[in-house]
C-alpha positions as CSV (number, residue, x, y, z in Angstrom):
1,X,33.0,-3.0,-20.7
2,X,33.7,-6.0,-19.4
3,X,33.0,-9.3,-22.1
4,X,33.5,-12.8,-23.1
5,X,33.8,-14.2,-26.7
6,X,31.9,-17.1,-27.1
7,X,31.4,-19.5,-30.2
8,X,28.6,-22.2,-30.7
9,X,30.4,-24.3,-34.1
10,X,32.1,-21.0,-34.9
11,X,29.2,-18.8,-34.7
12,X,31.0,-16.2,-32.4
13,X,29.4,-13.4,-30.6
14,X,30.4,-11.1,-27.9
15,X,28.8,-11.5,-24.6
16,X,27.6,-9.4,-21.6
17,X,26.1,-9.3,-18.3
18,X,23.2,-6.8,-18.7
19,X,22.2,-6.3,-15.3
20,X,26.1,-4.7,-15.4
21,X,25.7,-2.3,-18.1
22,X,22.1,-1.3,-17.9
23,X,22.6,2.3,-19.6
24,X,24.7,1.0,-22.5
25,X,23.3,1.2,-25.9
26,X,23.5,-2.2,-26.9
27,X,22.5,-1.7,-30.8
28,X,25.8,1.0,-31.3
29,X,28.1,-1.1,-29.2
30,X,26.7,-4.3,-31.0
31,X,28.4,-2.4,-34.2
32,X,31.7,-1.3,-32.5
33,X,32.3,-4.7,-31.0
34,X,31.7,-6.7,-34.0
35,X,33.9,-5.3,-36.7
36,X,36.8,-7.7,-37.9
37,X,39.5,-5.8,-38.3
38,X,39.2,-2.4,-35.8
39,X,37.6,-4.3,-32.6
40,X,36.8,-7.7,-30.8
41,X,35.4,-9.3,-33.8
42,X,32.1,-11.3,-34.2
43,X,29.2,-12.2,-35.4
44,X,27.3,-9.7,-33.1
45,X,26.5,-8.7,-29.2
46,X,24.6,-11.1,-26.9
47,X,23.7,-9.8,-23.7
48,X,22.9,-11.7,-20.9
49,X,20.1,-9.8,-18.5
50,X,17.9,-10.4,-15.9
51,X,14.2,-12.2,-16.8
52,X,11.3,-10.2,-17.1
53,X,9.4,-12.9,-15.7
54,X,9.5,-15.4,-12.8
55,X,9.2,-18.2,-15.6
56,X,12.5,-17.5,-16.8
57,X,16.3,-17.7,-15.5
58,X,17.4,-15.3,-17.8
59,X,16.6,-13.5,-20.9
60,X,18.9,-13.6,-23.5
61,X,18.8,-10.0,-25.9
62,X,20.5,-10.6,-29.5
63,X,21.9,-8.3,-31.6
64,X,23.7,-8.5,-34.8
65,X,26.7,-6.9,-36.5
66,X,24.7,-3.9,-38.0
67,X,23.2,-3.5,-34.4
68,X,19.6,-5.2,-35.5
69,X,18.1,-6.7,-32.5
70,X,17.1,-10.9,-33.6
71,X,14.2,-12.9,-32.0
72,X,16.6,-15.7,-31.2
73,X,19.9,-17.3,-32.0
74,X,20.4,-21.3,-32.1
75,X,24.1,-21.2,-31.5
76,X,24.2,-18.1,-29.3
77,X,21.7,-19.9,-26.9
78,X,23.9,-22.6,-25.8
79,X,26.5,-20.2,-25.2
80,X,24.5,-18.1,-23.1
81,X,23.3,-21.8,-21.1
82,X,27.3,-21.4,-20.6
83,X,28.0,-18.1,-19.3
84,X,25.1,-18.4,-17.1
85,X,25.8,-21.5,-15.4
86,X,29.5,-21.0,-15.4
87,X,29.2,-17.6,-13.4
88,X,27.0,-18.7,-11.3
89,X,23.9,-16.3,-12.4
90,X,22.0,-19.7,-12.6
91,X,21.8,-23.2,-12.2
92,X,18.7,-24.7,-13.0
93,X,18.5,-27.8,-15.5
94,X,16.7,-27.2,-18.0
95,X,17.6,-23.7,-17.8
96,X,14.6,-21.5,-19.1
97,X,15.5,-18.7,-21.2
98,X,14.0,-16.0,-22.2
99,X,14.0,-14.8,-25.8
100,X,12.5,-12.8,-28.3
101,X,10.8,-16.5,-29.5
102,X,9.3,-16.9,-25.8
103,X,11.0,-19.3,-23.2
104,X,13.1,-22.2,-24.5
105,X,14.7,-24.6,-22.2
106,X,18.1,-25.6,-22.3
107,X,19.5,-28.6,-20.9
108,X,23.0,-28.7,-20.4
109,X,26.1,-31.2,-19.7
110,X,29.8,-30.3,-18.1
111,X,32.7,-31.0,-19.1
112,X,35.4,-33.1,-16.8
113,X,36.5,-29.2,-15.8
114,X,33.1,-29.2,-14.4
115,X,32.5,-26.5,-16.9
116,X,29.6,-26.4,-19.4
117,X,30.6,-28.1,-23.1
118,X,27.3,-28.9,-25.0
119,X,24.0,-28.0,-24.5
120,X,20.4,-29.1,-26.0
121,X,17.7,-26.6,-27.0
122,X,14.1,-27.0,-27.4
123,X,13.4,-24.4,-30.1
124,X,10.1,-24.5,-30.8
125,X,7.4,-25.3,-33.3
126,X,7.5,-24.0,-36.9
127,X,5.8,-21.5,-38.0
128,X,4.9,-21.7,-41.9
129,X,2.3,-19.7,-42.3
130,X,3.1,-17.0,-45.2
131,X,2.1,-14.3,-43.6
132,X,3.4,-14.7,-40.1
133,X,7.1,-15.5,-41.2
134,X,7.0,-12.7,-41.9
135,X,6.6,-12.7,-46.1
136,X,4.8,-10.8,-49.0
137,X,5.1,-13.7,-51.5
138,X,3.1,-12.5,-55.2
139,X,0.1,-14.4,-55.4
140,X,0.5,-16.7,-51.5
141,X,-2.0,-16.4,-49.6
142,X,-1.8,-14.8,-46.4
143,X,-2.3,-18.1,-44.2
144,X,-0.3,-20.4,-47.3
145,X,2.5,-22.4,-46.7
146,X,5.3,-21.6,-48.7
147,X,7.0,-25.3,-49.6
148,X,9.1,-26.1,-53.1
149,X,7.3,-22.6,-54.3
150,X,8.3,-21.7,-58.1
151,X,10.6,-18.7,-58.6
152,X,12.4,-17.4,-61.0
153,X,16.3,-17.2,-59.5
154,X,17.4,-14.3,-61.7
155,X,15.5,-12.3,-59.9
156,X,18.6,-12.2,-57.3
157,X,21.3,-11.5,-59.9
158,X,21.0,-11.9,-63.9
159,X,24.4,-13.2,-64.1
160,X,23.3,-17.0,-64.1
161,X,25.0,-17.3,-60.5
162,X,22.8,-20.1,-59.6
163,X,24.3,-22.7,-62.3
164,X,27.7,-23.7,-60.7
165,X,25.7,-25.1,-57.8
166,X,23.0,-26.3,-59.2
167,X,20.4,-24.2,-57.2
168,X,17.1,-25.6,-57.8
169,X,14.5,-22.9,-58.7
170,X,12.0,-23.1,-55.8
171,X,12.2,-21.7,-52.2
172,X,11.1,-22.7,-48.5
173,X,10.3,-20.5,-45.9
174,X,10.4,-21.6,-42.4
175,X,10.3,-19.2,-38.7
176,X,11.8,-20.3,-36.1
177,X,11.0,-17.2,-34.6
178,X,13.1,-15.3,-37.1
179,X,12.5,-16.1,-40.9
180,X,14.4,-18.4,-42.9
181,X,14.4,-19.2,-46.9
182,X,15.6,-22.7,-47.9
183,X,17.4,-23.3,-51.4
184,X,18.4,-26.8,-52.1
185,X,21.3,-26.9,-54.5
186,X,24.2,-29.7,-55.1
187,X,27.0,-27.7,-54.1
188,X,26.2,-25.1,-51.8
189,X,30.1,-24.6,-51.5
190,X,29.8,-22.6,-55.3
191,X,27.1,-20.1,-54.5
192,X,28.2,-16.3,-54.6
193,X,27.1,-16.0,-50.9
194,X,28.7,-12.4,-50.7
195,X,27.0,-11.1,-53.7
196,X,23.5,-13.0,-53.9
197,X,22.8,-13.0,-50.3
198,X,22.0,-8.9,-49.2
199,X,19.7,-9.5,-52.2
200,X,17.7,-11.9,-50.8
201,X,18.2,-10.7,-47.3
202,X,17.0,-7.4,-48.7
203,X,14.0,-8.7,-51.1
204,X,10.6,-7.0,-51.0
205,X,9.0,-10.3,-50.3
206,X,10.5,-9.8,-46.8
207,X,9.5,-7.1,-44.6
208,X,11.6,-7.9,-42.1
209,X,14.6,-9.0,-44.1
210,X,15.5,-12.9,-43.9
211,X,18.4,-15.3,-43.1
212,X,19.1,-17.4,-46.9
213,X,20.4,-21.2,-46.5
214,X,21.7,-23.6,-49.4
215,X,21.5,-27.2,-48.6
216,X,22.5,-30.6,-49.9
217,X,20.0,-33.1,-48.2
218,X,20.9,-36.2,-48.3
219,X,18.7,-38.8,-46.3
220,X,19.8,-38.6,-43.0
221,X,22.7,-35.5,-43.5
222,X,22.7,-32.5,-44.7
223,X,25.5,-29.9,-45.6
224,X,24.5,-26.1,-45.8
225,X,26.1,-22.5,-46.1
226,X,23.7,-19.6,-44.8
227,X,23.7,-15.8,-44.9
228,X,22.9,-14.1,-41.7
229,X,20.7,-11.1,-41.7
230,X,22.3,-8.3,-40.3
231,X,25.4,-9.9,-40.3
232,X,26.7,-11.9,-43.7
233,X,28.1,-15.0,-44.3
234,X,28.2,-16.7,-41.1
235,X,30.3,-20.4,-39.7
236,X,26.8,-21.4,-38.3
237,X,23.2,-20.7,-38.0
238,X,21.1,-22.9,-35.5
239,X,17.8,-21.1,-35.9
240,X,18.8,-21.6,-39.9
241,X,19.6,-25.6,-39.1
242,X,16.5,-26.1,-37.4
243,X,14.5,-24.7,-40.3
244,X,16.8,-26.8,-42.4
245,X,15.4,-29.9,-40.7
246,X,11.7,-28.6,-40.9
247,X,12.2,-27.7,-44.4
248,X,13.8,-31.3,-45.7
249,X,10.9,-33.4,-44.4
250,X,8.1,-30.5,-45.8
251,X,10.0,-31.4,-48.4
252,X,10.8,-35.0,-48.6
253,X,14.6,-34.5,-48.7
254,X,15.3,-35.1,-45.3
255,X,15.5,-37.1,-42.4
256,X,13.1,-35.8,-38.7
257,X,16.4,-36.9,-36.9
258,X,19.5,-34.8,-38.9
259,X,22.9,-34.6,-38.7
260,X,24.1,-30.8,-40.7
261,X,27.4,-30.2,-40.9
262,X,27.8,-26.1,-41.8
263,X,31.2,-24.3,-42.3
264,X,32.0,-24.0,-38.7
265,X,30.6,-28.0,-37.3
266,X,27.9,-30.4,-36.7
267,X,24.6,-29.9,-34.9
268,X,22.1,-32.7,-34.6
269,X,18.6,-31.4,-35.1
270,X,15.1,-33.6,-34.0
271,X,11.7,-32.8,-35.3
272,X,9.5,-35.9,-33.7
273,X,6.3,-36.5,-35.4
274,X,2.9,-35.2,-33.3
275,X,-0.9,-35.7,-34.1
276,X,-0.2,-32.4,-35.9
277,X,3.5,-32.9,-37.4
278,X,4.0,-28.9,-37.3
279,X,3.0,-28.9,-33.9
280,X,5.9,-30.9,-32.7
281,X,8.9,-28.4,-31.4
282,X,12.2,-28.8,-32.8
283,X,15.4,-29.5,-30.5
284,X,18.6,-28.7,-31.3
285,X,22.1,-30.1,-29.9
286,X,25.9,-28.8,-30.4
287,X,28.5,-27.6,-28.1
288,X,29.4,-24.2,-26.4
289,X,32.5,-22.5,-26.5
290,X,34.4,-19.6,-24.8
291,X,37.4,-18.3,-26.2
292,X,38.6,-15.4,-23.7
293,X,37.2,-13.1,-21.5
294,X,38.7,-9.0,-21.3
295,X,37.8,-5.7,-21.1
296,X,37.2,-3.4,-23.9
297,X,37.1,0.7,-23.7
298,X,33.8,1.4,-26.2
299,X,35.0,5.4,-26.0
300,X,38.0,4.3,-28.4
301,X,36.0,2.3,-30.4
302,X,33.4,5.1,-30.9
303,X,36.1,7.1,-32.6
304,X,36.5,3.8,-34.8
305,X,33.1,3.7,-35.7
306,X,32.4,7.5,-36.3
307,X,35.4,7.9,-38.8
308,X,35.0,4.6,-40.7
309,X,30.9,3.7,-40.9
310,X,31.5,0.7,-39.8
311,X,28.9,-2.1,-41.4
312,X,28.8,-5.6,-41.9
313,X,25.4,-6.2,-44.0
């Protein structure tokens, strides 16, 4: 299998061109590719295929490191933007994409190598109702928002992990497409991430799992540390910084027009205000990186996979 390895602010993945591997299973080689230590190493497989439909360049199919197929990743986006435009499978600007969100445009910018460096995604509009994130909140409402909502913290570990970083007790929960819960806290740096996030990734309040962000707003900034479903601690999330944004002026902590710096870099996120503010689409903007292209045989790594049960979340 032929691949690239790609990063948007260290939020790596491995990357394909689909219409070259149309037989593969790309959930099982999402899991071979992705493991740390026995293969390429990443955050998951993106796979770059041929639209469905004519209102679309290409369609972008995401899957994580446990081989769980996402709506949509922020960060993998820009990168696939890149590899399109760089190989010549496209060239339009904005270039539509087609995701498991619907079709966001990317517009793109080159670097002096003529190559692509950053890119600027319109992401869509927030979806907050309770119900449709999706959630099972006790005692919300199906068609509730769920903003600054009460809960208990223990009920993701009894051993007080929330007190070194000052967690506040309420939660946020914004979709970009894929679900999202918000935690403000003062040092998100000090929160167990490895031992309190597959707990909340994993809470019956979410049917279909959910990505966990802590965040220090602060006016026009904000610094935050996520867990990834399906994969773990991640460098970057840029569905999870867009429903940072959202979440910080639902909330009044933060600024429509936000800088957030996460482990792995900056990304500059815009919510502009509409007639109906969560109406408005969110954009996001960061750069697009490749690291190196090769060739990988997925028959040894299969052996790899089969003897060790490889998993990452």
């Amino acid at each position: 299998m032929r691949f690239t390895k790609m990063h948007g602010i260290g939020n790596d993945y491995v990357y394909i061109d689909g219409a070259q591997h149309a037989g593969l299973d790309f959930a099982r080689a999402a899991r071979m590719v992705s493991d740390r230590h026995r293969a390429i190493g990443a955050d998951g497989l993106i796979v770059v295929c041929p639209p469905s439909t004519a209102a679309a360049d290409v369609r972008m199919r995401m899957f994580n490191a446990d081989g769980s197929e996402g709506e949509m990743c922020g960060n993998g986006i820009r990168c696939v933007a890149k590899y399109a435009v760089d190989r010549a499978i496209a060239a339009a600007n904005p270039l539509r994409v087609e995701t498991g969100r619907g079709i966001l445009e990317v517009s793109w910018s080159r670097d002096g190598s003529g190559r692509v460096a950053s890119a600027s995604v319109g992401m869509g509009a927030p979806i907050l109702a309770h119900a449709a994130i999706p959630a099972r909140v006790d005692g919300v409402a199906a068609d509730a928002r769920v903003i600054a909502h009460a809960v208990d913290l223990s009920r993701w570990g009894e051993d007080d992990w929330w007190r070194a970083a000052k967690v506040e007790p309420h939660v946020t929960l914004v979709s970009m497409g894929n679900p999202h819960a918000v935690f403000c806290c003062a040092e998100p740096d000090l929160v167990p991430l490895e031992r309190v996030g597959p707990r909340i990734e994993r809470d019956p309040w979410f049917p279909a799992r959910i990505n966990a962000h802590f965040v220090r707003f602060d006016g026009s900034r904000a610094a935050m540390r996520t867990w990834e479903r399906g994969s773990g601690i991640t460098l970057a999330c840029g569905t999870g910084a867009s429903a940072v944004c959202v979440a910080g002026v639902l909330l009044g902590r933060g600024s429509r027009d936000l800088e957030v710096t996460l482990p792995g870099g900056v990304l500059r996120l815009e919510w502009p205000r509409a007639q109906q503010d969560e109406s408005a689409g969110v954009r996001m903007t960061g750069p697009a990186t490749e690291v190196f292209e090769g060739e990988v045989d997925l028959r040894a790594l299969a052996g790899v996979v089969d003897r060790m049960g490889v998993q990452h979340a």
